[in-house]
N, C-alpha and C positions, 0 to 999 in steps of 0.2 A: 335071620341067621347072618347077614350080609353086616348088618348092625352091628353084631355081637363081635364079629372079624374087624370091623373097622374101629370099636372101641378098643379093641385087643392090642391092634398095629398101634394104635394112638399112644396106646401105655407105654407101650415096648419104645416108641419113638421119642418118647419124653425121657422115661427112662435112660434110654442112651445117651441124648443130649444132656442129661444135667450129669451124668457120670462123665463125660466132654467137658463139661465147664468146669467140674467141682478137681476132677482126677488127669485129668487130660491134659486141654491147653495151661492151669499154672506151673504145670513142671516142665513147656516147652519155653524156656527162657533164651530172648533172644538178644545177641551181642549187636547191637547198631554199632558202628561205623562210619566215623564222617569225621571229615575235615571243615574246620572253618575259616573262611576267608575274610583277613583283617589287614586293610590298606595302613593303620596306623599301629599295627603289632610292633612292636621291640625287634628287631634284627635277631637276639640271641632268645627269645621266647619263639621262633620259626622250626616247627614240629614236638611242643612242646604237648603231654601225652594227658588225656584229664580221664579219668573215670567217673562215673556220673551214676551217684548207690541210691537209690531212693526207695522210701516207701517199703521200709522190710516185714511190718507186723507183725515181727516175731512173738510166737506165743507157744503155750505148754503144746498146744496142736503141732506137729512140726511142721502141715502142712508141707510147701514147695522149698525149708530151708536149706534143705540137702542138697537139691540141684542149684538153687543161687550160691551156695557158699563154692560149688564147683564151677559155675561159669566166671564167679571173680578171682576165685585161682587159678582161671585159665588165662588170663590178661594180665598184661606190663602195662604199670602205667607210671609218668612222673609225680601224678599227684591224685589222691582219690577224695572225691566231695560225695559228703553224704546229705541231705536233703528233708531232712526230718522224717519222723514217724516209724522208725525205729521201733516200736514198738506195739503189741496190739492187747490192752485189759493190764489189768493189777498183775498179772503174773507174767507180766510182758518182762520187764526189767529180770529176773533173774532167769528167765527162758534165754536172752540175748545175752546172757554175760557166758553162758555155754557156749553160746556158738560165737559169740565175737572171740572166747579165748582158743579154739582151734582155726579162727580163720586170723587175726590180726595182723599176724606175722606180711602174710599174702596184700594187706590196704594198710599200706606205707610208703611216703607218710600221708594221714588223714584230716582231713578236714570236717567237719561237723553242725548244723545247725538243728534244733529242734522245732517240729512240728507239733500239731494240735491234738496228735496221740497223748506225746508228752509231758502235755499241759490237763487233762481231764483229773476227773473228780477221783479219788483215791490212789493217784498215782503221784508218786513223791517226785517229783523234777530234779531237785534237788540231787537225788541217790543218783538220777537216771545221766545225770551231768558228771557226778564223781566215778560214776562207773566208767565212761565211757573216757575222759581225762586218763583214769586208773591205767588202762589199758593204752594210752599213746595216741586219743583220738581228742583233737585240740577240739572245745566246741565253743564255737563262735556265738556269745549273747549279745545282739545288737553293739558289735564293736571291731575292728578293721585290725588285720595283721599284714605284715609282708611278710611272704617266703621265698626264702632263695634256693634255688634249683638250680641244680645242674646247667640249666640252659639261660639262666637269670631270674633276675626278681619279679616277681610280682605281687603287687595288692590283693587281698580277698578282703571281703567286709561281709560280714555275717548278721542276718534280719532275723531276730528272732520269729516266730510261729505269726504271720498276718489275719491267717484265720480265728485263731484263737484272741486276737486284741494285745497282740505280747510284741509285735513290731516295733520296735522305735527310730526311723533312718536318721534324725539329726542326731540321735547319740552315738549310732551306728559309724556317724561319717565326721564325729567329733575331731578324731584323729587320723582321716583319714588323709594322703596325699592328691589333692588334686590332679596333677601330672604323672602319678603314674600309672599303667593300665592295669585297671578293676578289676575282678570277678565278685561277684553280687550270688550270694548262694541264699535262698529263700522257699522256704517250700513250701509255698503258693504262690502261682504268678499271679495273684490279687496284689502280691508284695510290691508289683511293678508302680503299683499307682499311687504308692508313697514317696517314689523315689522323688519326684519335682525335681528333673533335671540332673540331680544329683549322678556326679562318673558313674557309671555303668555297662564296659564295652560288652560282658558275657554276662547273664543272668543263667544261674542254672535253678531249677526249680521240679517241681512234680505234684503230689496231692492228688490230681485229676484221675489218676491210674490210665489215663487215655480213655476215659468214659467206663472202663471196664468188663460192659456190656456193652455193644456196641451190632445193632441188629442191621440185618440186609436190606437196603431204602432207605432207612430211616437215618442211623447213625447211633452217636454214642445219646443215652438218657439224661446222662446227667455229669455237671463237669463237679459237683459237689463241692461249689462254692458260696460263700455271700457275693460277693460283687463280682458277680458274671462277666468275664473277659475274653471269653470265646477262644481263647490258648489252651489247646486240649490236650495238646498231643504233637511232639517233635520240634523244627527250628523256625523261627519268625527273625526276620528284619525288622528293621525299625521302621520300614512301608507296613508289613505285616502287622506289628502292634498298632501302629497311626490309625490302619483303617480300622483290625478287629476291635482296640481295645479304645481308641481314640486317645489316646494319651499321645500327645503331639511331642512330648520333650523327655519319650522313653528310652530305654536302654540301645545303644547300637545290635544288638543279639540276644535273645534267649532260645533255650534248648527248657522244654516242659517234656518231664521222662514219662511213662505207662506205669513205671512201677514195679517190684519188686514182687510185693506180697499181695494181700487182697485184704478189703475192709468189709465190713456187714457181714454180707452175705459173702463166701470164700470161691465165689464165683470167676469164670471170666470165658469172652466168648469175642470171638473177633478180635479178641487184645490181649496178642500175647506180654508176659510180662518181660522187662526190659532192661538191658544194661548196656548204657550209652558210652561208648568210647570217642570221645572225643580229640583231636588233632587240632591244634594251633596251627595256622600259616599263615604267614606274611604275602600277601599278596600285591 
């Protein structure tokens, strides 16, 4: 009998947990907040506002898009960088053109790189790029723009998808300005190990979802890269990369997000999913 009661509780305790994972924590989406500290920022880039979109998996499921399209209408930002994968399966693309046309208004103006969603097998890239242009969201293919803000110029340079083999940084940094300070938008911080040196003060990035699963002792399972760089989750120095990733002549900063939406399995547990506000300061 004792048996029968403690397979019973077991059910019931799984049960719980995965209605936790699956219903629970993805719709607890959390706004990080932070400032970053830059000895060689621009004088008039000093409190300059960055939002940081990543990893949305939009799909016919609506899953968690309800409450993310509410926590990024709840923030003001100067500039919103989105981080690839944007989308989840063949019917990704037209699930996201719904809900980017009631939120777009709210992620202006935008920035854009694609991830390795956007590049698989029965999914037009092509479309998933005119869509997102169509709508006012500039997307970056291995190639460097300035924009001027309010508060001043700055360079971004956009890496295509490094997971997927669709990277290219010398054509990225073809035209790029030496002298002026970077933002490196790439979503995967694999993408760091292409740079060689290349300007780099801010890398923003994601992919990882912050392990997603992420158990008590143990940690996250899996950072769901090829070239394992140990950048999981949140901001690294360029001590921080030197040691985790060894790349000695890497970016002065990266910020690697948790993530938006959920891949595979539509799980998530210790990792709530994330929307990174970021703060420029001249320090």
């Amino acid at each position: 009998m004792v048996w029968y009661v403690a397979i019973a509780l077991a059910i019931v305790g799984v049960g719980r947990l995965l209605r936790h994972m699956r219903k629970v924590e993805p719709e607890r989406v959390e706004i990080t907040r932070r400032e970053l500290q830059y000895d060689n920022l621009p004088e008039g880039l000093d409190g300059l506002e960055l939002c940081h979109v990543s990893d949305l998996h939009i799909t016919t499921d609506p899953r968690n898009s309800a409450v993310v399209a509410e926590a990024i209408r709840s923030v003001r930002a100067d500039l919103y960088l989105i981080t690839g994968d944007l989308i989840h399966g063949p019917r990704g693309a037209a699930a996201l053109e719904t809900w980017l046309r009631d939120l777009t208004d709210s992620m202006r103006p935008a920035y854009a790189v694609l991830g390795n969603a956007e590049h698989k097998l029965r999914i037009n890239t092509g479309a998933v790029v005119d869509l997102l242009r169509g709508l006012g969201i500039a997307v970056l293919n291995n190639e460097a723009t300035v924009v001027r803000t309010a508060r001043g110029a700055i360079q971004i340079v956009g890496l295509d998808d490094p997971h997927s083999g669709h990277s290219n940084p010398p054509l990225a940094y073809s035209n790029a300005d030496p002298d002026m300070w970077t933002l490196v938008l790439v979503h995967s911080p694999e993408g760091i190990l292409g740079l060689e040196g290349r300007r780099a003060d801010l890398v923003l990035s994601g992919h990882t979802h912050g392990g997603q699963i992420v158990l008590p002792g143990i940690g996250w399972l899996s950072d769901n890269t090829h070239h394992s760089v140990g950048l999981i989750s949140g901001w690294y120095d360029q001590d921080d990369i030197r040691e985790k990733a060894g790349v000695v002549r890497g970016p002065r900063g990266l910020y690697v997000s948790r993530g938006l939406g959920t891949s595979g399995w539509p799980l998530r547990l210790r990792c709530r999913p994330e929307l990174a506000l970021l703060t420029l300061r001249r320090s």
